[in-house]
ZAMARGU-4260 file (C-alpha; in steps of 0.2 Angstrom, whole numbers, plus 5000, padded with zeros to 4 digits):
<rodrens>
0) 5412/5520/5652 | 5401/5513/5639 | 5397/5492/5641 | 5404/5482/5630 | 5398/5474/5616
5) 5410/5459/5613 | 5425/5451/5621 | 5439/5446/5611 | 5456/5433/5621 | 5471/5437/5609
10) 5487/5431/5620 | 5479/5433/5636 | 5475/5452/5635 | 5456/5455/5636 | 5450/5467/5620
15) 5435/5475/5622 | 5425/5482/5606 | 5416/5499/5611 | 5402/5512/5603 | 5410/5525/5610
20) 5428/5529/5617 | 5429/5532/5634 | 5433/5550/5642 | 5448/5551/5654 | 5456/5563/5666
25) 5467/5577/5659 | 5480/5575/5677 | 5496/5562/5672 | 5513/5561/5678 | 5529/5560/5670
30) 5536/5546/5665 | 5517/5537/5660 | 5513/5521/5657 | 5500/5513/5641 | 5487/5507/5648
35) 5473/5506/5635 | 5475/5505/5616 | 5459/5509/5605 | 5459/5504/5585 | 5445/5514/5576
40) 5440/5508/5558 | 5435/5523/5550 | 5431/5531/5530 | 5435/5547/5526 | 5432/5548/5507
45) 5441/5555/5492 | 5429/5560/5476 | 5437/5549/5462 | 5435/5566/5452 | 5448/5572/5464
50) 5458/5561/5458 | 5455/5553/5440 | 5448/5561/5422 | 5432/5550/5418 | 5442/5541/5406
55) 5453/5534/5420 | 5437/5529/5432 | 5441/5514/5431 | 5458/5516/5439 | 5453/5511/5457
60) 5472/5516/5462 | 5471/5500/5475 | 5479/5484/5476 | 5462/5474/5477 | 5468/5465/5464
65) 5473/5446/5461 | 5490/5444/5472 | 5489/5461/5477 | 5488/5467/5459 | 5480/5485/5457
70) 5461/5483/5452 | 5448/5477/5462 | 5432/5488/5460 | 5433/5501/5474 | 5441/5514/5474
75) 5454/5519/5486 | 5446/5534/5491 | 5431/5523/5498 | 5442/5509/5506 | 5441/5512/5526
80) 5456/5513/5537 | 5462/5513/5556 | 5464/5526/5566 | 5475/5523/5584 | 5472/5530/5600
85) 5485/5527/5611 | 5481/5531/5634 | 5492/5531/5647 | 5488/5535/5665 | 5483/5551/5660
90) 5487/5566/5650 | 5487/5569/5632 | 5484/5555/5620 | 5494/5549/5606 | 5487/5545/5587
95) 5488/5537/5571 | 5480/5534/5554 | 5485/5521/5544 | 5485/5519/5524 | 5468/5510/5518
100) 5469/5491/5521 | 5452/5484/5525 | 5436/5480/5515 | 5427/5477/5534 | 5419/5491/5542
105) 5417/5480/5558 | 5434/5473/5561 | 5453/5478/5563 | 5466/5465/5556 | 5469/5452/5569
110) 5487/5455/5568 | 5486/5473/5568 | 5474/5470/5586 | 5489/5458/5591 | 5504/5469/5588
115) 5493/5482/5597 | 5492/5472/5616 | 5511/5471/5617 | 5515/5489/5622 | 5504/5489/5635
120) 5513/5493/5650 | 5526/5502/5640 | 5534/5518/5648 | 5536/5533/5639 | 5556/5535/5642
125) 5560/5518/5633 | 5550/5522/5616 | 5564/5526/5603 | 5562/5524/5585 | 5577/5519/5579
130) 5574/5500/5589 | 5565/5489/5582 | 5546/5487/5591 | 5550/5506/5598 | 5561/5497/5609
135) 5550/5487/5617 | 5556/5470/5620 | 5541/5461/5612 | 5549/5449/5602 | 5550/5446/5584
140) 5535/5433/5581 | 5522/5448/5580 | 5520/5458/5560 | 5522/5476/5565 | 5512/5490/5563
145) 5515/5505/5556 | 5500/5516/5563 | 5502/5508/5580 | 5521/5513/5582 | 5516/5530/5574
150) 5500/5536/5589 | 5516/5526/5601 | 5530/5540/5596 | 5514/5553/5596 | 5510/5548/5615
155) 5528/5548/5620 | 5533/5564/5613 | 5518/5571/5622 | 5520/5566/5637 | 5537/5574/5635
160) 5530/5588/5633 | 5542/5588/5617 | 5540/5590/5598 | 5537/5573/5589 | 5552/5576/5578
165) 5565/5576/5593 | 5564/5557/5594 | 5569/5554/5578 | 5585/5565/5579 | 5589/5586/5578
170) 5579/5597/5569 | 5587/5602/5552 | 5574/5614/5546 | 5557/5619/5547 | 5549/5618/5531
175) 5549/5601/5521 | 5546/5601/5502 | 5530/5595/5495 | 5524/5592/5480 | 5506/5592/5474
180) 5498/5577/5468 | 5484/5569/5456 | 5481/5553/5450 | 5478/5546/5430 | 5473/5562/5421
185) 5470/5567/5402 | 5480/5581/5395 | 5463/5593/5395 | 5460/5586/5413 | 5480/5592/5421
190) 5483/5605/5415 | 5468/5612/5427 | 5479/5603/5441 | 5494/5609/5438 | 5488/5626/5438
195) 5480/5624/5452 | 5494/5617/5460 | 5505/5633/5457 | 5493/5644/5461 | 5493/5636/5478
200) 5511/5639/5481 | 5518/5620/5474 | 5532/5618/5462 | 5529/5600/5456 | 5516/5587/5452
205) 5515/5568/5454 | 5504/5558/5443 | 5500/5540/5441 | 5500/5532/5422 | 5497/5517/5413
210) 5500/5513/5393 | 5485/5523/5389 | 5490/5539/5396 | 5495/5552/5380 | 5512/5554/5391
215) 5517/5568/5378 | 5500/5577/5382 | 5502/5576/5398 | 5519/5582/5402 | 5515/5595/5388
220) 5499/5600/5397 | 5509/5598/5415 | 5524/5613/5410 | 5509/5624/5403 | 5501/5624/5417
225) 5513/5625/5430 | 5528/5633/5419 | 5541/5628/5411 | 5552/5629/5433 | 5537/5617/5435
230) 5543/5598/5444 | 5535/5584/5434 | 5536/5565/5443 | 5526/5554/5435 | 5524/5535/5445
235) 5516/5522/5431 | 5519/5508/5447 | 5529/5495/5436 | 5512/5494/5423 | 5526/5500/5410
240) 5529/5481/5408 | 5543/5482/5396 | 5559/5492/5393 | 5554/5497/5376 | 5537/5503/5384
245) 5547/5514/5396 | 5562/5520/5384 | 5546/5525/5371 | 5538/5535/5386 | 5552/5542/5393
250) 5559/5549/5379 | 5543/5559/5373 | 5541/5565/5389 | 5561/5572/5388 | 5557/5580/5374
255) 5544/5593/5382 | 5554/5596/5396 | 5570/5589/5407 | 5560/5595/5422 | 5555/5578/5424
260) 5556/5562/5436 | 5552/5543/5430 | 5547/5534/5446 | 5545/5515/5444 | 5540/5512/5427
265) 5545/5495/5429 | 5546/5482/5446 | 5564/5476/5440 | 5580/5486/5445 | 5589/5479/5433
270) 5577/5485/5418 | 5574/5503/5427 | 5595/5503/5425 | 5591/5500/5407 | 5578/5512/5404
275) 5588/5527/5412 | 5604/5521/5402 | 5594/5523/5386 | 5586/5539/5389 | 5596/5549/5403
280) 5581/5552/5411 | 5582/5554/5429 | 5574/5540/5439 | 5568/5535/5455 | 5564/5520/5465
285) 5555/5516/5479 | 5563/5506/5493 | 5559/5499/5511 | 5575/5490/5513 | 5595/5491/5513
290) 5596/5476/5499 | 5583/5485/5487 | 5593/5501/5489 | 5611/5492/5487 | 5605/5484/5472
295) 5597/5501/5463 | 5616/5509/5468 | 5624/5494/5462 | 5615/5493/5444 | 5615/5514/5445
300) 5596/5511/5442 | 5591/5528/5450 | 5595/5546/5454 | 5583/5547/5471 | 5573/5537/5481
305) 5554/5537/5489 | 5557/5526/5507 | 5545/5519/5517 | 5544/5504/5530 | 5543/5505/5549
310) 5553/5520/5556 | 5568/5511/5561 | 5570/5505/5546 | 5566/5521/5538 | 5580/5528/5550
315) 5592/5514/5545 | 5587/5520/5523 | 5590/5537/5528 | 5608/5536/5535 | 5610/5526/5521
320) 5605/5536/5509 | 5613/5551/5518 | 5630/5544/5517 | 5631/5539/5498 | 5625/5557/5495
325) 5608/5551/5487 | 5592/5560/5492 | 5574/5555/5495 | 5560/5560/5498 | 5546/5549/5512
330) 5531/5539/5502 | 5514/5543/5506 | 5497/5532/5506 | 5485/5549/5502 | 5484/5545/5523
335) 5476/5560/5533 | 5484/5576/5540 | 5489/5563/5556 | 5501/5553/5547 | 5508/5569/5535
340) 5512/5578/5552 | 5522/5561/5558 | 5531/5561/5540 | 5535/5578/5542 | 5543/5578/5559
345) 5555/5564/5551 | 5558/5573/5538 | 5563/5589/5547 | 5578/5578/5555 | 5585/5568/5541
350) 5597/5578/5531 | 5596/5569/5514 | 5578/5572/5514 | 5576/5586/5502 | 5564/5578/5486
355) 5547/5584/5489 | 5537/5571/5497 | 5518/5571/5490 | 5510/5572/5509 | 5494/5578/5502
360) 5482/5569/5510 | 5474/5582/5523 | 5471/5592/5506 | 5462/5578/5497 | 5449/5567/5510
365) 5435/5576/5516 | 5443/5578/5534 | 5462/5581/5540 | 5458/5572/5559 | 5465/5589/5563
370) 5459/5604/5572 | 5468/5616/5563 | 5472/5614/5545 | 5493/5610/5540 | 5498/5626/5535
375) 5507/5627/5515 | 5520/5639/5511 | 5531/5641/5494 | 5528/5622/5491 | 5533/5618/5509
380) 5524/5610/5523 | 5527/5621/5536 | 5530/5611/5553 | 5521/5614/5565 | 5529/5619/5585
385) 5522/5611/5602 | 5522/5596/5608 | 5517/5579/5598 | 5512/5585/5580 | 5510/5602/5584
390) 5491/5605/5580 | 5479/5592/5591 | 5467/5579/5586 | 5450/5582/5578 | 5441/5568/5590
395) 5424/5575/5583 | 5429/5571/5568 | 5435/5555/5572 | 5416/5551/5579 | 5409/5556/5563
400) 5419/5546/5550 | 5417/5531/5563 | 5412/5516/5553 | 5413/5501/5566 | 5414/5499/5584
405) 5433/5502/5591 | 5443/5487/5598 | 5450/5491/5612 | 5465/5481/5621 | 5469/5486/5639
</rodrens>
């Protein structure tokens, strides 16, 4: 094992910051035991061009903006990100990415290193997603993770010798829609897209928009390019600011074609309500808790919902959901192919989960983390078999993107 470069004290555990991650033996037992957690800050970019028409460069798509506000002047594309290693006694490891949150090559969120140190010690057998903290008694004074609890159910599952998506319930189906995505694009630039995303199998797009998208064009240049069976969501994150901007938007883009799906035009229920009740166009919210989705029912602000939140959270949306006979589909943060594959295994248990989700990101960053690439079919993900995710993690990959010194807490 390489020396260590820093010592960190965060509630008695020591954290050591490492060059490189230590190798470890391939024998284990069943049930195992964390013993060592590594955080890895990493980049993995996306061209902008990927993304965004010239016109819309300046459409950083992060929210590096004044009280979280998007702006800022990097792109998200560029913004590093963790990735979690999670070790046990011995055996396979588990793994995580997290969506971009950190301007600092050199440092992991204090919080995110905090969460971390509680599971170690933590036994295979007790992780369950549906309990808060995986169900580990950690107590509530910590802000949860999302990547750690993620490369947790990875290492668990593993160790099981089990697919990822039997801790989170039966398997329903193998195949989870997806839709393609793109971010703010001119009518001349999507129409390219959406072809492209039909020729690759997909039946939908997402797009981004603010007031200065020609929404007509678009959607016009969207149906000719992907046909008139084609899917059209398109998610201005609230920066439709009134309901006369919306009902405006909304109705030319009913008039190309009823294929279509408004998602967020606003960031008030109440005006979303408004905005579907003047045009009948379907709608959709995103949600991450049961109030936010009691008041959208209440209101009949939507037709479906994106969810997102920690998994048990996610698990309590979903039976929620399920039971008032309102699909969904799981949100993405354009993370790699080791967060799409977690998403998916959800998704192929949870009944109500049938809207394409847009878990594109192995497709769009220069490296999926993976060793093998997720395989597409007829606009569906297709899931994997074998234990954990199904296809193994690229740690070469992981090297090269490496940005920072890992944290390690063990």
């Amino acid at each position: 094992m390489v020396a260590a470069t820093r010592l960190l004290e965060v509630s008695n555990v020591r954290i050591f910051c490492f060059f490189r991650l230590r190798e470890k033996s391939k024998s284990y037992i069943v049930p195992n035991t964390i013993r060592r957690i590594s955080l890895i800050p990493l980049r993995i970019p996306i061209p902008i061009d990927r993304v965004n028409c010239p016109d819309f460069f300046h459409e950083m798509l992060h929210r590096g903006g004044p009280g979280g506000e998007f702006g800022g002047d990097t792109f998200f594309g560029d913004v590093p990100f963790t990735v979690v290693r999670i070790e046990g006694d011995g055996g396979p490891d588990g793994w995580s990415d997290s969506s971009r949150y950190s301007f600092n090559d050199q440092n992991v969120k204090p919080e995110v290193i905090d969460y971390a140190a509680r599971f170690l010690g933590a036994d295979s057998d007790d992780i369950d997603p549906r309990a808060p903290h995986m169900g580990i008694d950690i107590g509530d004074e910590f802000q949860p993770a999302l990547e750690v609890q993620t490369a947790v159910i990875d290492w668990a599952a593993l160790q099981r010798e089990a697919p990822l998506h039997t801790l989170f319930g039966e398997q329903i189906r193998d195949r989870i829609r997806v839709e393609y995505w793109s971010g703010f694009r001119t009518p001349a630039g999507v129409e390219g897209v959406a072809r492209e995303a039909r020729s690759l199998g997909f039946k939908g797009l997402k797009l981004k928009a603010n007031l200065e998208i020609d929404i007509a064009g678009v959607t016009d240049a969207v149906f000719r390019g992907g046909g008139s069976d084609f899917r059209f969501n398109i998610d201005p994150n609230g920066r439709w600011k009134t309901v006369e901007q919306a009902v405006e938007r909304a109705l030319a883009m009913l008039e190309v074609s009823p294929n279509v799906l408004l998602e967020d035009p606003i960031y008030d229920t109440p005006a979303v309500a408004e905005v579907r009740r003047l045009t009948g166009i379907p709608t959709a919210r995103t949600v991450g808790s049961v109030k936010a989705i009691e008041d959208a029912l209440v209101l009949d602000a939507a037709d479906v919902f994106n969810i997102g939140n920690l998994w048990n959270t996610r698990i309590e949306l979903s039976e929620m959901l399920e039971n008032a006979h309102m699909p969904y589909w799981i949100g993405s943060g354009m993370e790699t192919g080791l967060m799409d594959l977690a998403s998916a295994h959800f998704a192929a248990t949870q009944p109500a989960c049938t809207i394409g989700s847009d878990l594109v990101g192995n497709l769009f960053r220069e490296d999926d983390l993976l060793v093998e690439p997720i395989q597409f079919e007829g606009g569906h993900l297709v899931l994997p078999e074998g234990p954990g995710r199904g296809i193994k993690t690229d740690e070469d990959a992981i090297e090269r993107y490496r940005v920072g010194d890992p944290t390690v807490v063990e």
